[in-house]
Each structure stands twice: as structure tokens, then as C-alpha cells.
MDAnalysis code that builds the backbone (N, CA, C; Angstrom):
import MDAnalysis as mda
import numpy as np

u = mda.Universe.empty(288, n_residues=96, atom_resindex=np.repeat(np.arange(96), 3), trajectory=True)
u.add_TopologyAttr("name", ["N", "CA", "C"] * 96)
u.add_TopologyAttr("resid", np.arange(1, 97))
u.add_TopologyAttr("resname", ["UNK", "UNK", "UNK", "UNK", "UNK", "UNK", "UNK", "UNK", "UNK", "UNK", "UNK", "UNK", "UNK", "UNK", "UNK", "UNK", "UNK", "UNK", "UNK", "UNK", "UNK", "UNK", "UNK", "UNK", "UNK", "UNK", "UNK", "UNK", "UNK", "UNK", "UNK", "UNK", "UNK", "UNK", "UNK", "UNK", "UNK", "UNK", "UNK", "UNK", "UNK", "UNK", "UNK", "UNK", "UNK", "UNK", "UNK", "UNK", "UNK", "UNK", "UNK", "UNK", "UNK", "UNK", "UNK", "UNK", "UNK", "UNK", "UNK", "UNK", "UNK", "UNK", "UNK", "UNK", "UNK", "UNK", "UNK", "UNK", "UNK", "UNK", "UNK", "UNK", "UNK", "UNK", "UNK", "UNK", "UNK", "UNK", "UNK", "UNK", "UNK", "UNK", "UNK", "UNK", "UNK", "UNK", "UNK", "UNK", "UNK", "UNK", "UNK", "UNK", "UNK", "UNK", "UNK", "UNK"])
u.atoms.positions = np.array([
    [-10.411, 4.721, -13.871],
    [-11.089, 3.442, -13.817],
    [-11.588, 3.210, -12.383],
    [-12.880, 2.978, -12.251],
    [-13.246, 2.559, -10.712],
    [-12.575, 1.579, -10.067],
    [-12.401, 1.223, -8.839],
    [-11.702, 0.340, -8.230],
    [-13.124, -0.854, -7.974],
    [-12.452, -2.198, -7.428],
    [-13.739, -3.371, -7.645],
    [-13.364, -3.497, -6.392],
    [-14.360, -4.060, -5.602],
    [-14.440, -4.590, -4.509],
    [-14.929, -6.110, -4.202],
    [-14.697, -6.756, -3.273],
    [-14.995, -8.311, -3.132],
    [-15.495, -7.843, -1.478],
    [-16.722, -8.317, -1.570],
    [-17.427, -8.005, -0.517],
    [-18.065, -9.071, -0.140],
    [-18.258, -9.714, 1.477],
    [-18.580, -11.139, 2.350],
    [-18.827, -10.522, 3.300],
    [-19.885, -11.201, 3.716],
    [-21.204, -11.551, 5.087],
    [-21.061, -12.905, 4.984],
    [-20.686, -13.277, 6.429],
    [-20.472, -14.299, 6.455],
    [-21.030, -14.830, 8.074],
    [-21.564, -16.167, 8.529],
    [-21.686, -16.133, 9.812],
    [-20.646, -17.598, 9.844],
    [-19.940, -17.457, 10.588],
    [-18.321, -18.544, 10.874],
    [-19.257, -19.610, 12.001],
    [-18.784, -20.994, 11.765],
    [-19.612, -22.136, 12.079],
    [-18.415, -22.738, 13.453],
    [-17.043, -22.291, 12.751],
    [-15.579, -22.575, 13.664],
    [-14.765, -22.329, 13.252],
    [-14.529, -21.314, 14.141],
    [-13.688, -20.058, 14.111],
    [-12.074, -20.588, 13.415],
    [-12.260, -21.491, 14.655],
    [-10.479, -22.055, 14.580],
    [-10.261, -22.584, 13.133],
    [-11.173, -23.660, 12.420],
    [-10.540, -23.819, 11.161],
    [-10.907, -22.847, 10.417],
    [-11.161, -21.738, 10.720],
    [-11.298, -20.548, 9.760],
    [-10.535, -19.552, 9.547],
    [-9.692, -19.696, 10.539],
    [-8.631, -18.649, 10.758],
    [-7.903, -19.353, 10.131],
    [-6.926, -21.101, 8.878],
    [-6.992, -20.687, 7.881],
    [-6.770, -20.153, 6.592],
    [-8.254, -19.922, 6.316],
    [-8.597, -19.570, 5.176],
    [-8.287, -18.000, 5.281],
    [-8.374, -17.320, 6.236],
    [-8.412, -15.854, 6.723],
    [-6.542, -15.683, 6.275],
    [-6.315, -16.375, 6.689],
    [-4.331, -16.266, 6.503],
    [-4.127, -16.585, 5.323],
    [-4.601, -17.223, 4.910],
    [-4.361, -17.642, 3.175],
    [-4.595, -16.313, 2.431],
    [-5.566, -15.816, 2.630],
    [-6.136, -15.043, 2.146],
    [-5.403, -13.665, 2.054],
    [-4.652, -13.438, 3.334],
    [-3.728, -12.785, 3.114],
    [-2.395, -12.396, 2.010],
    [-2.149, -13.772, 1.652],
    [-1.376, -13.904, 0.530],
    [-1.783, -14.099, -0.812],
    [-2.953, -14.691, -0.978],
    [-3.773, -14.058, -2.394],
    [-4.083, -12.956, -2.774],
    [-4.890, -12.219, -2.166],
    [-5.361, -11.095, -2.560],
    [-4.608, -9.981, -2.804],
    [-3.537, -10.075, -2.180],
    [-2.314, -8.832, -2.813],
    [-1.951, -8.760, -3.743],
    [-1.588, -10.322, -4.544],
    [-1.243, -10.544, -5.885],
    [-2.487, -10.161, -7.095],
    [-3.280, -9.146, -6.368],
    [-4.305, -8.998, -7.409],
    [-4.486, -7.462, -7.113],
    [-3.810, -6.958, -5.857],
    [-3.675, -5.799, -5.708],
    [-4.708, -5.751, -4.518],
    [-4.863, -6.466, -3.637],
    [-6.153, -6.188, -2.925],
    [-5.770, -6.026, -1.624],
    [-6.729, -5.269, -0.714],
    [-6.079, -4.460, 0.259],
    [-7.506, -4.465, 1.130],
    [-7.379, -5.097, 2.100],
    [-8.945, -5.578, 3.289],
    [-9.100, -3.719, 3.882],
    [-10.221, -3.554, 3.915],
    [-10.470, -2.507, 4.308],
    [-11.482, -2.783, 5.616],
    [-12.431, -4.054, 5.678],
    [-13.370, -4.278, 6.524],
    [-12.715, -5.607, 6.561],
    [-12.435, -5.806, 8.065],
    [-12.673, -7.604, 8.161],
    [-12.955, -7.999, 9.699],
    [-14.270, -8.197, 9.624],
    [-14.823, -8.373, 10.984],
    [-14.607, -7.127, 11.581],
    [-14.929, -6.838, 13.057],
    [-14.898, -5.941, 13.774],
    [-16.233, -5.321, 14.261],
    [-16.674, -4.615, 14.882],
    [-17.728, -4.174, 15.685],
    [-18.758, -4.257, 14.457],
    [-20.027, -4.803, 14.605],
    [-20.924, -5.034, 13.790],
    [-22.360, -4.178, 14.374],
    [-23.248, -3.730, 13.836],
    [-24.575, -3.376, 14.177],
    [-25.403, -3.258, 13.052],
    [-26.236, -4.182, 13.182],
    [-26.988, -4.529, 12.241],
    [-28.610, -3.637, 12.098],
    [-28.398, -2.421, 11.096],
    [-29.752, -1.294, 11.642],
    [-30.554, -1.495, 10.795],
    [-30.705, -2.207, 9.487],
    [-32.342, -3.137, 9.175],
    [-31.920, -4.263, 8.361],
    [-32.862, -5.055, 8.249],
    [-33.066, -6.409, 7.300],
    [-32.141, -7.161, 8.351],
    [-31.977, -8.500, 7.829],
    [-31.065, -9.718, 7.700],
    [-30.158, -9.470, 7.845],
    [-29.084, -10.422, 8.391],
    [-27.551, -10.519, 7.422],
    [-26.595, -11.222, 8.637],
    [-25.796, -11.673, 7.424],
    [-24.617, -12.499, 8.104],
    [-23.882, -11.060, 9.522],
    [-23.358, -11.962, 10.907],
    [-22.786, -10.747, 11.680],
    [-21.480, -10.812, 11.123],
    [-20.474, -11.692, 10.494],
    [-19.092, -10.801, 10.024],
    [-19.139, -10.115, 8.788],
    [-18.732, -8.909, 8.495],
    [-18.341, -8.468, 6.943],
    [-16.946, -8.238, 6.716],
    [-16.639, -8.398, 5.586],
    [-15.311, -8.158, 4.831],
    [-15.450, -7.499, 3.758],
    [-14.224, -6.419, 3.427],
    [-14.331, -5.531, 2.172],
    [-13.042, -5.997, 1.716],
    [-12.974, -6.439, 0.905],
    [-11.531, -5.877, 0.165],
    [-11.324, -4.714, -1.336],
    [-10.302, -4.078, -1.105],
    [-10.684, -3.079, -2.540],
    [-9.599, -3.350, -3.288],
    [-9.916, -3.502, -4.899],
    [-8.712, -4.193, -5.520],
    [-9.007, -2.877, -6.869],
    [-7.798, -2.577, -7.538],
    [-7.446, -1.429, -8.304],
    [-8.779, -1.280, -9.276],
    [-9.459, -2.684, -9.994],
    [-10.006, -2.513, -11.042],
    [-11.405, -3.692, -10.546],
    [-12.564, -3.901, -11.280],
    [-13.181, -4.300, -10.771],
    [-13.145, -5.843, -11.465],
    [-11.991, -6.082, -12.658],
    [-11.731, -7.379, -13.430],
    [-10.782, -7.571, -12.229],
    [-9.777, -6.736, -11.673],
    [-9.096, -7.659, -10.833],
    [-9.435, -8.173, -9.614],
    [-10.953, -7.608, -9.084],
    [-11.318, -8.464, -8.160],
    [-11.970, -9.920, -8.372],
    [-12.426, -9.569, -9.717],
    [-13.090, -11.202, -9.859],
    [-11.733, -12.249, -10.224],
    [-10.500, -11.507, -11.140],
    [-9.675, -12.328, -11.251],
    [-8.986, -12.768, -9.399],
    [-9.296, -12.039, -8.697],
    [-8.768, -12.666, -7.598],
    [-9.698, -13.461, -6.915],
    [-10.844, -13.282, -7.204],
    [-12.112, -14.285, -6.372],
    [-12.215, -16.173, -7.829],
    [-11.664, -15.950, -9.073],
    [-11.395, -16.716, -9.596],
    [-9.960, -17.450, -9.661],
    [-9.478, -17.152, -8.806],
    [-7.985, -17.071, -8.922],
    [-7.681, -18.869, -8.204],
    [-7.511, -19.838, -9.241],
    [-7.403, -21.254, -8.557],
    [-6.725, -21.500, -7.112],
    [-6.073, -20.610, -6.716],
    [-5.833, -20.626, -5.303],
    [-6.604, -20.313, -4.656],
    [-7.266, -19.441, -4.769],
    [-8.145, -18.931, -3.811],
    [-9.504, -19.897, -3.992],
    [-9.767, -19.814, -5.034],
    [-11.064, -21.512, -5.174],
    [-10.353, -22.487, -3.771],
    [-9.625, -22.629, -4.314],
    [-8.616, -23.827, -3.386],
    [-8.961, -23.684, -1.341],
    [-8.507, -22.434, -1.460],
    [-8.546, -21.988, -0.268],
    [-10.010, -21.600, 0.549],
    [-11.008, -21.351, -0.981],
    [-12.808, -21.448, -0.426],
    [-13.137, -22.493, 0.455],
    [-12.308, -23.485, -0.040],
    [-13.159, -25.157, 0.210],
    [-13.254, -24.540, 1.907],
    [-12.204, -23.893, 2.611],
    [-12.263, -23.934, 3.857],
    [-13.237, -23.175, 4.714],
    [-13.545, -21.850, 3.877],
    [-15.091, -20.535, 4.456],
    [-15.770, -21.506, 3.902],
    [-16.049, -22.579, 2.956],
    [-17.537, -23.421, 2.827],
    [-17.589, -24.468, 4.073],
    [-16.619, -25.268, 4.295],
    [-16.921, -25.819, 5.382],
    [-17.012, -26.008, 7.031],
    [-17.168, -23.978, 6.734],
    [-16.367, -23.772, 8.071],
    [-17.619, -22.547, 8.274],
    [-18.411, -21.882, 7.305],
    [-18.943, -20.780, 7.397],
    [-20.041, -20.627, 6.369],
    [-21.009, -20.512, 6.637],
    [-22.064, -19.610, 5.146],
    [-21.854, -17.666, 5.270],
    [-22.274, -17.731, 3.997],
    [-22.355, -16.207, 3.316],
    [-23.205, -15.977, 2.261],
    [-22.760, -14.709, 2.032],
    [-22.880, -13.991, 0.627],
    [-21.579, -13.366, 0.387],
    [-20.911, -14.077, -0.746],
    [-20.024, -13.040, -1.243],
    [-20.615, -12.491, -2.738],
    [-20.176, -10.870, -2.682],
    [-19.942, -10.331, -3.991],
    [-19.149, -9.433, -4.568],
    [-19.047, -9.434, -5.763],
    [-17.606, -8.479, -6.467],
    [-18.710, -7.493, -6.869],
    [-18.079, -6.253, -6.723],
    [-19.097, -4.567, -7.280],
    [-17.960, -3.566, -7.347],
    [-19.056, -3.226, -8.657],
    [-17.520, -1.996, -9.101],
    [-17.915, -0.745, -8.489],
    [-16.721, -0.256, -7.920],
    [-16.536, 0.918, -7.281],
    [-17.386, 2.297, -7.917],
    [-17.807, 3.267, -7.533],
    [-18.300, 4.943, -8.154],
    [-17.063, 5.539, -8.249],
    [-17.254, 6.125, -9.607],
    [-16.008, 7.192, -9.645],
    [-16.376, 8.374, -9.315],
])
């Protein structure tokens, strides 16, 4: 079964109440099996647009990433990257 990913570009508006949603986040996404592979870090942007932070997370199946991006805690815990940051997030299923 391919693995799913939850993938964010995001540009952070303040930092401090964002860090957070970033810690929360820590404790959701495991319970869905999910494991950050990208989160922030050296960025270079070589064509188009785009938010400067990215985040990967990779979760076993690609239902359990949306069940973790639907997951009422983590809704809960959005309210704080919405008022703190714009993006694009999206869930995509992995290549086998």
C-alpha cells in the first residue's frame, strides 16, 4: 500500500504564536502514524511561487493522512496556522 503524505507551504505571520500549533502537532500526528520528514529548514526556491516554509509528513497509508488532517484535534489546533500563517496544505498518495 503506498504511504500518504500531508504536505504545507506555508509563510508564518508570528512565529511565536506558531510555535504552538507546531508542538501540538507533535502529538497528533503520531497517533495516525505520522512521522515529519521536512519541517522548515534551508529553503531555495528554483521556479514559480511559493510559500518559504515547507513541511512533509509521511503517514503509513494515504486514508491515514487525511484521517489525521481530519482528525477534530488537529481542526482544533488549525485555528492557530490560520491565524498565525497562510498556505497550501495537501494530502498525496505516495508511488509505490
Amino acid at each position: 500500500m503506498p504511504k500518504g503524505y500531508l504536505i504545507g507551504h506555508v509563510t508564518i505571520h508570528d512565529p511565536e504564536a506558531y510555535k504552538a500549533y507546531g508542538a501540538k502537532n507533535n502529538e497528533i500526528f503520531p497517533k495516525h502514524g505520522g512521522k515529519f520528514l521536512v519541517r522548515g529548514g534551508q529553503t531555495e526556491i528554483l521556479e514559480g511561487d511559493c510559500h518559504p516554509r515547507h513541511v512533509v509528513v509521511e503517514f503509513p497509508s494515504y486514508e491515514a493522512a487525511l484521517a489525521a488532517y481530519n482528525d477534530p484535534e488537529y481542526q482544533e489546533n488549525m485555528k492557530i496556522r490560520l491565524a498565525n500563517s497562510e498556505g497550501t496544505v495537501v494530502v498525496v498518495e505516495g508511488y509505490e
